[in-house]
C-alpha positions as CSV (number, residue, x, y, z in Angstrom):
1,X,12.9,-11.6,-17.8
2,X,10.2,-9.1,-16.8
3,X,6.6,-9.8,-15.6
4,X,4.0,-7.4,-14.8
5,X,0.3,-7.6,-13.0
6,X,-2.1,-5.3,-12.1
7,X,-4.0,-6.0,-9.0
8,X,-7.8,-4.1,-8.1
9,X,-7.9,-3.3,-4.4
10,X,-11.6,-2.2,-3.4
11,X,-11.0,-0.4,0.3
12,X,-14.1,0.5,2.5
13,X,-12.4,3.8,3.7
14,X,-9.4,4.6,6.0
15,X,-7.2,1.7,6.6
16,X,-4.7,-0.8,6.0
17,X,-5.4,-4.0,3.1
18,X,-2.7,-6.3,3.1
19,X,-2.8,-8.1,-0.2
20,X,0.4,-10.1,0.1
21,X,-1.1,-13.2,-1.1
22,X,-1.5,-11.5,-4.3
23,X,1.7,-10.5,-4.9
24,X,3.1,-14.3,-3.7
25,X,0.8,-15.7,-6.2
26,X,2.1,-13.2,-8.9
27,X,5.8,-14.4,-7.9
28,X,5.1,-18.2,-7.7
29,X,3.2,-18.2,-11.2
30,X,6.0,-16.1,-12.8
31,X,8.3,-18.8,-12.0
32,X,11.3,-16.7,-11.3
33,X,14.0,-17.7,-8.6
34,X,15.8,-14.8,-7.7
35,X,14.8,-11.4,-8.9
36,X,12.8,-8.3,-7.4
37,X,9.3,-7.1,-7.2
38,X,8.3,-3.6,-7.4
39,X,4.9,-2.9,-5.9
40,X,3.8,0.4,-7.5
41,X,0.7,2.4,-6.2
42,X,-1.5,4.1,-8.9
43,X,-3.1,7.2,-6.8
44,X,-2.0,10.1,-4.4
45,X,-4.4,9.8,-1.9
46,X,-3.5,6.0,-1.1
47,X,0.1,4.7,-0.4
48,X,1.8,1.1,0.3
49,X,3.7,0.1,3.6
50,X,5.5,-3.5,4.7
51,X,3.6,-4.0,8.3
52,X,3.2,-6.8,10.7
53,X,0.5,-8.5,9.9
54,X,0.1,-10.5,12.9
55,X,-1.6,-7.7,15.5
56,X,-4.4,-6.1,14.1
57,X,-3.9,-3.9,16.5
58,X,-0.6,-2.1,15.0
59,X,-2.9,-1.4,11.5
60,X,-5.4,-0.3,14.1
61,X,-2.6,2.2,15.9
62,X,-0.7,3.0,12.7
63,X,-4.0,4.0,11.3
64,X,-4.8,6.1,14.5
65,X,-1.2,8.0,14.2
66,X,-1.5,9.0,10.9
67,X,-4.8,10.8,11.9
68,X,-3.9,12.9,15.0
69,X,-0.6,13.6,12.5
70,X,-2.7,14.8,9.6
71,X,-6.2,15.9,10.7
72,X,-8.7,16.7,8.1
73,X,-9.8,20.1,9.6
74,X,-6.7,22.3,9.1
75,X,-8.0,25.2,8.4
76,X,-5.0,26.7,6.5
77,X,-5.5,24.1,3.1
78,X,-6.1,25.4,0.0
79,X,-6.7,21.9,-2.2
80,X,-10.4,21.5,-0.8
81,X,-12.5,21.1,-3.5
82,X,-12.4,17.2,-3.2
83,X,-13.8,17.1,0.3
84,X,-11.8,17.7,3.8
85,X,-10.4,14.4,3.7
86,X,-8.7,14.5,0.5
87,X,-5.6,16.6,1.1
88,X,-5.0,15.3,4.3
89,X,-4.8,12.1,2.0
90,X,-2.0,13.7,0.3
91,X,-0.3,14.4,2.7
92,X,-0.3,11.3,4.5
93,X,0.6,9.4,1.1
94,X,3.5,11.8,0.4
95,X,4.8,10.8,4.1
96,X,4.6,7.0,3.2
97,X,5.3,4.9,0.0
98,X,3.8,4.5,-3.3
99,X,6.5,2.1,-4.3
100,X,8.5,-0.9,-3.0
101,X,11.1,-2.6,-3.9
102,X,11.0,-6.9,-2.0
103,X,13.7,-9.3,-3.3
104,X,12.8,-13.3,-4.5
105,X,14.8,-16.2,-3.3
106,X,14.4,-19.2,-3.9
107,X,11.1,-18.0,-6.2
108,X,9.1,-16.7,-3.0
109,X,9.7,-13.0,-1.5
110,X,12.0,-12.4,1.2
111,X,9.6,-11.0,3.4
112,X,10.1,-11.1,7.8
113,X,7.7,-13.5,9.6
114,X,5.6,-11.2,10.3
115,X,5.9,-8.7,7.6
116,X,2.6,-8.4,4.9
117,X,2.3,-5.8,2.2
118,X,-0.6,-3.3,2.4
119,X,-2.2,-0.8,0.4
120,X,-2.6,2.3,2.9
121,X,-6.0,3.9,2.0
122,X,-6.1,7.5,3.3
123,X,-9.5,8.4,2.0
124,X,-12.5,8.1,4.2
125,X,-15.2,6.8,1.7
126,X,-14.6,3.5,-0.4
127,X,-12.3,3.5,-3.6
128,X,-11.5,1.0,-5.9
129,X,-7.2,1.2,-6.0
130,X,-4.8,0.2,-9.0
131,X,-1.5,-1.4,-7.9
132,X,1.0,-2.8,-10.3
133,X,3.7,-5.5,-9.5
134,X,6.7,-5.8,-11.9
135,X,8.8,-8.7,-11.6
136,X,12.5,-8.7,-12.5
137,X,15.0,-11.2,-12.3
């Protein structure tokens, strides 16, 4: 059996959005016991990481990393036309995820305690994101 969704994720600029209720709810309608859902980001300037989702304050410090790693003034980039965030944005995006793969047991996802899917917006001004789930079992 295969299932697939698309979820709309509107972000508000750099940050993390976890949206792992989504994806649960995607899971529990499907009615599947064991299987696997693949989370697939639809842009390259946005990417998806499993987090704790617990401590704001690891989004807050992940999101503060990735920054000082990939500041938007480097001077050397050639793909500016977009604006001085939107390389970086590939760059940070082609460091993380745009796909993952989370097993179902029992018809839920075997996720940690703490762990919560996010979409990982790299761009600095709002966008509305496209993420597809695909369930397999």
């Amino acid at each position: 059996m295969h299932s697939t969704h698309e979820i709309t994720i509107a972000t508000q600029g750099h940050g993390l959005y976890e949206f792992t209720d989504e994806v649960e709810e995607f899971v529990r309608r499907a009615g599947v016991e064991t299987g696997l859902v693949t989370v697939f980001c639809r842009h390259t300037s946005a990417s998806l990481t499993i987090q704790e989702n617990a401590d704001p304050d690891v989004r807050a410090d992940l999101n503060e990393f990735f920054r000082r790693l990939v500041p938007e003034n480097m001077g050397w980039l050639r793909h500016t036309i977009e604006g001085p965030d939107d390389m970086p944005a590939h760059i940070k995006a082609a460091l993380t995820d745009v796909s993952l793969s989370i097993p179902v047991m029992a018809g839920r996802m075997v996720l940690g305690t703490w762990q919560g899917i996010y979409l990982f917006e790299h761009r600095a001004a709002p966008h509305v994101r496209k993420v597809v789930l695909h369930l397999s079992s």
